[in-house]
C-alpha positions in Angstrom: 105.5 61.0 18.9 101.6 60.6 19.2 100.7 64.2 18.8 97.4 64.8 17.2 95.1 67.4 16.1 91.2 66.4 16.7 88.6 69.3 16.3 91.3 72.3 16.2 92.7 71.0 19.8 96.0 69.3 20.0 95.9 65.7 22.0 98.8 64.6 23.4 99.7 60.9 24.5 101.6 61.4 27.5 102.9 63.4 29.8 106.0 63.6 28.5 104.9 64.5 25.1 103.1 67.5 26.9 105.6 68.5 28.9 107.4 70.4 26.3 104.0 72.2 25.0 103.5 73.2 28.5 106.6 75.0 28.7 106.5 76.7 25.4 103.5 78.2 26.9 105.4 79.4 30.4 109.0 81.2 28.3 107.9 84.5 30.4 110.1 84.6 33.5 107.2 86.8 35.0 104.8 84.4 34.7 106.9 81.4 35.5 107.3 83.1 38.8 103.9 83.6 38.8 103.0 80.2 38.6 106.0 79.0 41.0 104.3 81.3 43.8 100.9 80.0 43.0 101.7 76.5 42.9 103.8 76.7 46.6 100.7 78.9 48.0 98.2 76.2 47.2 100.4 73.4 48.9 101.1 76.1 51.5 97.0 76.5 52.0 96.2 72.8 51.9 98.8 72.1 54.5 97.6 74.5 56.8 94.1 73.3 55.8 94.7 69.8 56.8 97.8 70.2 59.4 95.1 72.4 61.5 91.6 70.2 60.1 90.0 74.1 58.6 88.5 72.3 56.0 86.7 74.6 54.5 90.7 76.4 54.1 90.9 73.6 51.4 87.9 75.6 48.9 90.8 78.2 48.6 93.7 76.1 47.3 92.4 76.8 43.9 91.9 79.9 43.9 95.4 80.4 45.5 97.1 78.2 43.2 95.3 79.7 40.2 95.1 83.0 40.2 98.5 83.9 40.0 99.3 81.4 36.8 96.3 82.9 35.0 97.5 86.2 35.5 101.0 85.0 34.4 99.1 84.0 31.1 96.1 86.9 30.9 99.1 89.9 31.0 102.3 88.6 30.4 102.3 85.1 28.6 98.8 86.7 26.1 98.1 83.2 26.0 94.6 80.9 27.2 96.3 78.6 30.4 96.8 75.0 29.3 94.7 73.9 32.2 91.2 74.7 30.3 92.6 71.9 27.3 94.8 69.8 29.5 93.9 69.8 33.4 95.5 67.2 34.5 98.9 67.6 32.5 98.7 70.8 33.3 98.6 70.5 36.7 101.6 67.9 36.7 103.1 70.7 34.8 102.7 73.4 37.2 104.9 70.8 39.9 107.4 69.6 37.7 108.0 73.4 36.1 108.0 74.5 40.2 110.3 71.7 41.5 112.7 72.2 38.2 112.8 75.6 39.3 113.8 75.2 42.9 116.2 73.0 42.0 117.6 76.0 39.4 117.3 73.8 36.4 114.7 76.6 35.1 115.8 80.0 35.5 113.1 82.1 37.5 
């Protein structure tokens, strides 16, 4: 395990190091669901974005996707969103903790 500390943030070498971490951070159910709904409204959005070319739809996939995880976090989690340290892993996170929950390996 490559875990490391640099300048009070922790610095992970994979994704599957992170992985984990990231779900430590998601044990409320509420805000799980939170983020499963936020995650499938921002694919939702971009598909209608592109499927009927309203690009400017595609500013809001965000915001869609977002909003509900950081309210997940900000009132139920009381915990700062993984994407501000880790935006990429974080974002692989959001899809892998959405798909394990459709497929019921994470209860929701």
């Amino acid at each position: 395990m490559s875990t490391r500390e640099e300048s009070g943030r922790t610095q992970f070498a994979s994704f599957r190091e992170f992985y984990p971490y990231y779900l430590g951070e998601h044990r409320n159910r509420t805000s799980r669901r939170l983020h499963v709904i936020g995650t499938l409204l921002a694919l939702l959005t971009a598909v209608v974005a592109i499927v009927g070319r309203r690009w400017p739809l595609l500013v809001a996939v965000p915001l869609t996707g977002y909003a509900p995880a950081w309210i997940g976090h900000v009132f139920f989690e009381r915990n700062a969103p993984a994407t501000f340290r880790h935006p990429l892993y974080s974002l692989r996170g959001d899809f892998r903790m959405a798909c394990e929950v459709l497929l019921g390996r994470i209860h929701w």
